[in-house]
C-alpha positions as CSV (number, residue, x, y, z in Angstrom):
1,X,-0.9,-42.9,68.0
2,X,1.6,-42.3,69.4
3,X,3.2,-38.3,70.8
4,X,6.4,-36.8,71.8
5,X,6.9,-34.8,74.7
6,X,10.6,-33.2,74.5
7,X,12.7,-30.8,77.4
8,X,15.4,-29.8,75.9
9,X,18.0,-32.4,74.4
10,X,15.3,-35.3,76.2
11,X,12.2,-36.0,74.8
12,X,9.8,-38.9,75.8
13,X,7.2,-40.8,73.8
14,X,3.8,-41.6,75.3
15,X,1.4,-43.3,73.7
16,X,-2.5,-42.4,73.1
17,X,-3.6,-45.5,74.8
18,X,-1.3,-44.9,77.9
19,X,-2.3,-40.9,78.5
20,X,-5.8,-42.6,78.3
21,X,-5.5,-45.1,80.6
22,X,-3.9,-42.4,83.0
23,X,-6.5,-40.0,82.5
24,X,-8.6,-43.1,83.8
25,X,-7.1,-44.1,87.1
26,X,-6.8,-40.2,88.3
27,X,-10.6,-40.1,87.3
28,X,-10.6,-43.3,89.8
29,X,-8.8,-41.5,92.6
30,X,-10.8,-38.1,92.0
31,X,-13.8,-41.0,92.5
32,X,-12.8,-42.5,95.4
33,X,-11.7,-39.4,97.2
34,X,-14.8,-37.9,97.1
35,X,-16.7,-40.7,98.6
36,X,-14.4,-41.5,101.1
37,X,-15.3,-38.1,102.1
38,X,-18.8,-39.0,102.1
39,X,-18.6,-42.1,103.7
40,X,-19.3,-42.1,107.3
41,X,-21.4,-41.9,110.6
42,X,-21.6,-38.4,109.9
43,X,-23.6,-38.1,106.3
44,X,-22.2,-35.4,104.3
45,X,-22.7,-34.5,100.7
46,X,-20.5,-33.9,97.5
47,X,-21.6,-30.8,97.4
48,X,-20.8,-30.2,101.2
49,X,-16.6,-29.5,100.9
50,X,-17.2,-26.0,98.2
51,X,-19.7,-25.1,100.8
52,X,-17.3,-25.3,103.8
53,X,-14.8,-23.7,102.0
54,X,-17.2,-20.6,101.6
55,X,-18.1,-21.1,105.8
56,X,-21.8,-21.8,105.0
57,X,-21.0,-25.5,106.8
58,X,-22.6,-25.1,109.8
59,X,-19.3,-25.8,112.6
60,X,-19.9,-29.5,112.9
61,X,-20.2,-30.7,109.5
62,X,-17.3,-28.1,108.4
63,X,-15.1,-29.6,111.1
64,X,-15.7,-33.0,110.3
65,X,-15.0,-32.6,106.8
66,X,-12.0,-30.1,106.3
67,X,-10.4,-31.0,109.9
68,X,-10.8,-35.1,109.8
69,X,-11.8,-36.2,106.3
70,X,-9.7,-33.8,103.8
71,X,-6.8,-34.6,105.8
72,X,-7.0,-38.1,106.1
73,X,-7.8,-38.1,102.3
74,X,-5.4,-35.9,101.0
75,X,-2.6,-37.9,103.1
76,X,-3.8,-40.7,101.5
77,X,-3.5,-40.1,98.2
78,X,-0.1,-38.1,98.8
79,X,1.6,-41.3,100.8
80,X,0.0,-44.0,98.7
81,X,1.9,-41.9,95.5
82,X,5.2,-41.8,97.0
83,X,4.9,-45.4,97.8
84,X,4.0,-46.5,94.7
85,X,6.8,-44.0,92.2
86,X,9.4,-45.5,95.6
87,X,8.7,-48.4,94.1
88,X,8.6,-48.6,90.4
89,X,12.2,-46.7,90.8
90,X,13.2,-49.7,92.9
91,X,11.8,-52.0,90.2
92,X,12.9,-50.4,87.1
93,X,16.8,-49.7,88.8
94,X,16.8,-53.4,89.9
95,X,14.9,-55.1,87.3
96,X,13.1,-56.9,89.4
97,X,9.4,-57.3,89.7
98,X,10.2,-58.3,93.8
99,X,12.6,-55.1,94.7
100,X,10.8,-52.6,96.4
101,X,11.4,-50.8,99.6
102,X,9.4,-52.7,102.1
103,X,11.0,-56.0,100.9
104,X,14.5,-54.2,101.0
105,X,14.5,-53.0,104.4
106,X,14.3,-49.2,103.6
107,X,10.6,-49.0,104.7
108,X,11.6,-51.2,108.2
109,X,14.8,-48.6,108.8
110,X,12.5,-45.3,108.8
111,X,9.8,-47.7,110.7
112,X,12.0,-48.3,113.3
113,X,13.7,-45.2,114.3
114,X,10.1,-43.5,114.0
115,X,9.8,-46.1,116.9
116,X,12.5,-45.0,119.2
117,X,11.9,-41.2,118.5
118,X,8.5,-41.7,119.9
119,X,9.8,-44.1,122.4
120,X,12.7,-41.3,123.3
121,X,10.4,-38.6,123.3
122,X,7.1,-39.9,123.9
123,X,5.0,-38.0,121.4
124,X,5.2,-38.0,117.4
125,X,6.5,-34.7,117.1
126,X,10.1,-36.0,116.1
127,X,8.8,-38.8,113.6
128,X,9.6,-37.2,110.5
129,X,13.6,-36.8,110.9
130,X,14.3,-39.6,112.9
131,X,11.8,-41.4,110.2
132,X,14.0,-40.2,107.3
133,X,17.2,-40.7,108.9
134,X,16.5,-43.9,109.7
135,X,15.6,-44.7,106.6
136,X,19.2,-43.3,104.9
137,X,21.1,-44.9,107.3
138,X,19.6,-48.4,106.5
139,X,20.1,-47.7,102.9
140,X,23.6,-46.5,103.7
141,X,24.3,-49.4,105.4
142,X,22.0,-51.9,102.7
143,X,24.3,-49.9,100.3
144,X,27.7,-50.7,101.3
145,X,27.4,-54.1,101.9
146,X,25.7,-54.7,98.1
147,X,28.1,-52.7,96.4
148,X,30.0,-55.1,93.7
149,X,33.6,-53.5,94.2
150,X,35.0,-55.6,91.3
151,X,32.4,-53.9,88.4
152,X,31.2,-50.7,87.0
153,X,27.8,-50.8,87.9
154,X,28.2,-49.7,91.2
155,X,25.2,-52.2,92.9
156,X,24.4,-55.7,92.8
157,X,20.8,-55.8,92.3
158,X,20.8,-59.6,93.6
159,X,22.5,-58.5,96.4
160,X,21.1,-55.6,97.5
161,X,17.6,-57.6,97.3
162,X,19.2,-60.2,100.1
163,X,21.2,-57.6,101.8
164,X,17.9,-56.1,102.2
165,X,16.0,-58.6,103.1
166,X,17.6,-59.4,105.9
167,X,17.8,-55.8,106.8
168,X,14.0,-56.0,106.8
169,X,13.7,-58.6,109.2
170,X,16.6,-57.5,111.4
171,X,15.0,-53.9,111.9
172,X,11.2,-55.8,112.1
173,X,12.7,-57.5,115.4
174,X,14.0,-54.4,116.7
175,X,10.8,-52.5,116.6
176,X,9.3,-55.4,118.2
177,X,12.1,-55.2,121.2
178,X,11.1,-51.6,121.4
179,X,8.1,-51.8,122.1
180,X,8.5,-54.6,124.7
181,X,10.2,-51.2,126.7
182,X,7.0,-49.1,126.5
183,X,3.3,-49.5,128.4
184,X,1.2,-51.1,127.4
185,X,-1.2,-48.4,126.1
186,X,1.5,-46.9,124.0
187,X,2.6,-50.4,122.9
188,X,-0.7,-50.5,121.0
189,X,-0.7,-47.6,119.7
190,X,2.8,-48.2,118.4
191,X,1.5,-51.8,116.5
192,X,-1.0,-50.2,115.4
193,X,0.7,-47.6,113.1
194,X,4.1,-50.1,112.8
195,X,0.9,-52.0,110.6
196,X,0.3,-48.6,108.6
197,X,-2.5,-46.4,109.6
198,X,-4.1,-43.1,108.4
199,X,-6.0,-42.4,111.9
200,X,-6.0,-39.1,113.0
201,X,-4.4,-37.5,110.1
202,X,-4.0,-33.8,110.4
203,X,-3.4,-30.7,107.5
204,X,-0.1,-30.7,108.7
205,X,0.2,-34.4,107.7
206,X,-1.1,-32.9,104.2
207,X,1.1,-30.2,103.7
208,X,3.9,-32.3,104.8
209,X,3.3,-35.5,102.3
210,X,2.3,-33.0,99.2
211,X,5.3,-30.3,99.8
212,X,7.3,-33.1,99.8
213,X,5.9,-34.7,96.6
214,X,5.8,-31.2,95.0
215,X,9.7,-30.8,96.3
216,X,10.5,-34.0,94.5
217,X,8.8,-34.0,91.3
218,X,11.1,-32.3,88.9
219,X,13.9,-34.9,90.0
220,X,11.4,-37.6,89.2
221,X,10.6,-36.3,85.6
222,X,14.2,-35.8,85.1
223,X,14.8,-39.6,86.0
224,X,12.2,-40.9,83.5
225,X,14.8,-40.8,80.8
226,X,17.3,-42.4,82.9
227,X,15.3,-44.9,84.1
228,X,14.2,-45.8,80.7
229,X,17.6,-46.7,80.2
230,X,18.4,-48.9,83.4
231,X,16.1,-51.1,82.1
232,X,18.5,-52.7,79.8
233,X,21.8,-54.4,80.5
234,X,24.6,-52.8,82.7
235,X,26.8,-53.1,78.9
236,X,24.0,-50.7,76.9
237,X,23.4,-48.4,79.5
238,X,27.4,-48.2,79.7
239,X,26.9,-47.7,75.9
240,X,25.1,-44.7,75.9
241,X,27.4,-43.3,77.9
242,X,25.7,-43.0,81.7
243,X,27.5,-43.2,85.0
244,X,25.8,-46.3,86.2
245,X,27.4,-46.0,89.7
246,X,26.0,-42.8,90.2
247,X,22.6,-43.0,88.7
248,X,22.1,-46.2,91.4
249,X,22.7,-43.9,94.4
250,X,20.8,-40.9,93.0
251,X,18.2,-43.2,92.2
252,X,18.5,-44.8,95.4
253,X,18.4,-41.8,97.5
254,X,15.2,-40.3,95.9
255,X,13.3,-43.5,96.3
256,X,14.5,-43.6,99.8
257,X,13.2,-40.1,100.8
258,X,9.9,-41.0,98.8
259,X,9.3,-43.9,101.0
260,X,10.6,-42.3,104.1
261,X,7.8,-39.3,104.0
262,X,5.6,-41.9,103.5
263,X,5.9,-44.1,106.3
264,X,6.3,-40.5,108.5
265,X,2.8,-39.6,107.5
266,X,0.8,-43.2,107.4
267,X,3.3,-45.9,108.8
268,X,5.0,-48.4,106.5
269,X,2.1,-49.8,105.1
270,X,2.8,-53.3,104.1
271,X,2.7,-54.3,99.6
272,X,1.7,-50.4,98.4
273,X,5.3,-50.1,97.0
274,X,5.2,-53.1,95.9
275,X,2.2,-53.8,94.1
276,X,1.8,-50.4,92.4
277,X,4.4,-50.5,89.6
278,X,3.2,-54.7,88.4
279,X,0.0,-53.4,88.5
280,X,0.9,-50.0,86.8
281,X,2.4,-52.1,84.1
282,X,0.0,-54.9,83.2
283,X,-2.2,-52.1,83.0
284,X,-0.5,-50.4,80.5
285,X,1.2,-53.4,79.3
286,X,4.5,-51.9,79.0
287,X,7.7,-52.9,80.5
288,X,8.5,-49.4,81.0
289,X,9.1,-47.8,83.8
290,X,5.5,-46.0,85.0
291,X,6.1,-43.1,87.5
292,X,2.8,-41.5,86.7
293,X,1.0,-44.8,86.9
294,X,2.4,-46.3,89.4
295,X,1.8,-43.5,91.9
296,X,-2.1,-43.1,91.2
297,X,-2.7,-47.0,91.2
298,X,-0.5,-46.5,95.0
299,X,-3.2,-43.8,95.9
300,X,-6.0,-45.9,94.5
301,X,-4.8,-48.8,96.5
302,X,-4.1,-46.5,99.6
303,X,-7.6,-44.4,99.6
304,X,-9.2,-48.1,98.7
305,X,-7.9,-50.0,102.0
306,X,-8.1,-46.6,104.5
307,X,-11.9,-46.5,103.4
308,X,-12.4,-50.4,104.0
309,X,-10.8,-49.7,107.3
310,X,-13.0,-46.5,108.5
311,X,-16.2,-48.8,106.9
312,X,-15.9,-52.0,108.6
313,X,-18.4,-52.4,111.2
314,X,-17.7,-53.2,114.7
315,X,-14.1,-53.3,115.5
316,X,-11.4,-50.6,113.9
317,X,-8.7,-52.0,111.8
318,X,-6.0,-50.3,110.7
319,X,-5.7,-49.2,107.1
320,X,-2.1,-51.4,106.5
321,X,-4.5,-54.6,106.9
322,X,-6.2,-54.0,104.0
323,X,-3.4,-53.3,102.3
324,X,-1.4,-56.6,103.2
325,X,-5.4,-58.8,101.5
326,X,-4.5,-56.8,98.7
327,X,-1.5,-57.2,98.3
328,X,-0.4,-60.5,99.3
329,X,-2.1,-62.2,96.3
330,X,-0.1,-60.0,93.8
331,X,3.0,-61.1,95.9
332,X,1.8,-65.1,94.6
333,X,1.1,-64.1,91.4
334,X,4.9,-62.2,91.2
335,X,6.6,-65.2,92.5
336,X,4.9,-67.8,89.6
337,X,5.6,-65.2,87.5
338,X,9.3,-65.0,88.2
339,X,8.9,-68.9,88.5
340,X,7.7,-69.6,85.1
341,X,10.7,-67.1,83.7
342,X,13.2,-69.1,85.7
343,X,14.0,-66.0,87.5
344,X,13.7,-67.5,90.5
């Protein structure tokens, strides 16, 4: 069966099957968020986070849960969504299974002037504009030297993807030089969340992921019907009558700032982006574009590997780890794929 959701002059079709399947995976991240809060040295119950919220917790339990858990959950969720809608926009603009913005250097950009505010300033209190400004600037720059001057469609999705490839690796050894100027002690600390880490999340992390998420959604519904356009070739979208050079850098710009108050929040954690909107798809076994999808199967994915990573016994990884096992096979499987198709 199959319904149709219309704003206006737009309207969008969604099929039973799909509203099911997304009424699924939130039921999944609902799941795993409470027993990530659950999990732990400190045993708390599912009942325990009404009962702090009504200050019968005694001051212990109610600090460990709404001060250190919440947080880091909520965070979570919020930064594994924006990574995983930053990259189905990436992927559905492109058409390309591989674009996404940790392969295309937009996730290394905000990475690495994060880097050098807290190597300027010595404390994290700058991360979020330098963060986001390093992050436009390298799509700026990404930008400029991919755009096809001789055509109407504004980028060159092949070479934006090696434009930003290269980006990625150029701003990865820069971050690495950076931190060769630090201490030691701070040196770590900087690996450590230049791997993606959700330690020490605060509700100001919160509020600063999901005000941003909240900020950003009505541009992201509004792209849906765009975006189910892109899809096609450059010739039908210039059919219907869309500004393809313009739709590339709003596009572009919105996926940017997604990623960017991601990585400000939890690092760039590695394959989130970029496994969220195949996996989104095979799911739902569309070749769609999956916003919706793609952003709870990014928080399913996030929550998942942060939980490994405050589980495992012994030593204290960081929650990008987990990600990179996950998604390093769905890299191999992409690159058959696009092997098999000749697309590669």
């Amino acid at each position: 069966m199959i319904y149709t959701i219309r704003l206006g002059s737009l309207s969008v079709r969604l099929a039973r099957r799909h509203i099911l399947i997304g009424v699924g995976l939130f039921l999944l991240v609902l799941i795993a968020g409470g027993m990530a809060l659950q999990l732990g040295q400190f045993d708390l119950g599912a009942g325990d986070l009404w009962t702090a919220y009504r200050g019968e917790l005694d001051k212990i339990s109610q600090m460990i849960l709404l001060d250190h858990r919440l947080p880091r959950v909520l965070v979570a969720i919020g930064a594994g969504a924006a990574f995983g809608v930053s990259g189905a926009i990436f992927q559905s603009m492109l058409r390309n299974p591989m674009a996404s913005p940790d392969v295309i250097g937009f996730n290394a950009g905000a990475s690495c002037a994060a880097v050098l505010a807290i190597l300027v300033f010595g404390s994290a209190r700058f991360v979020l504009p330098w963060a986001l400004s390093g992050g436009l600037l390298t799509a700026a720059l990404v930008l400029l030297l991919a755009w096809d001057r001789n055509g109407k469609s504004g980028i060159d999705p092949y070479r934006l993807i090696l434009v930003g490839i290269g980006a990625s690796l150029t701003l990865g050894a820069t971050s690495d030089l950076l931190m060769s100027m630090t201490d030691e002690q701070r040196a770590a600390d900087m690996a450590q969340w230049l791997t993606g880490t959700l330690n020490a999340r605060n509700q100001a992390d919160a509020a600063l992921i999901w005000g941003g998420l909240a900020a950003l959604t009505p541009v992201l519904i509004w792209l849906q019907f765009p975006l189910n356009r892109l899809i096609m070739s450059d010739d039908i979208v210039h059919g219907f009558g869309l500004r393809l050079a313009g739709l590339r850098l709003l596009i572009t710009g919105v996926g940017v700032l997604l990623a960017a108050l991601a990585v400000s929040v939890a690092g760039p954690l590695p394959f989130v982006a970029f496994v969220a909107g195949p996996v989104a798809r095979r799911v739902l076994k569309t070749g769609a574009p999956v916003l919706l999808a793609a952003a709870l199967v990014g928080a399913l994915v996030t929550l998942g590997a942060d939980t490994a990573a405050r589980m495992l016994p012994v030593v204290q990884l960081p929650a990008g780890v987990f990600t990179a096992v996950i998604g390093a096979p769905v890299l191999m499987w992409l690159l058959v794929a696009q092997f098999r198709k000749g697309a590669l």
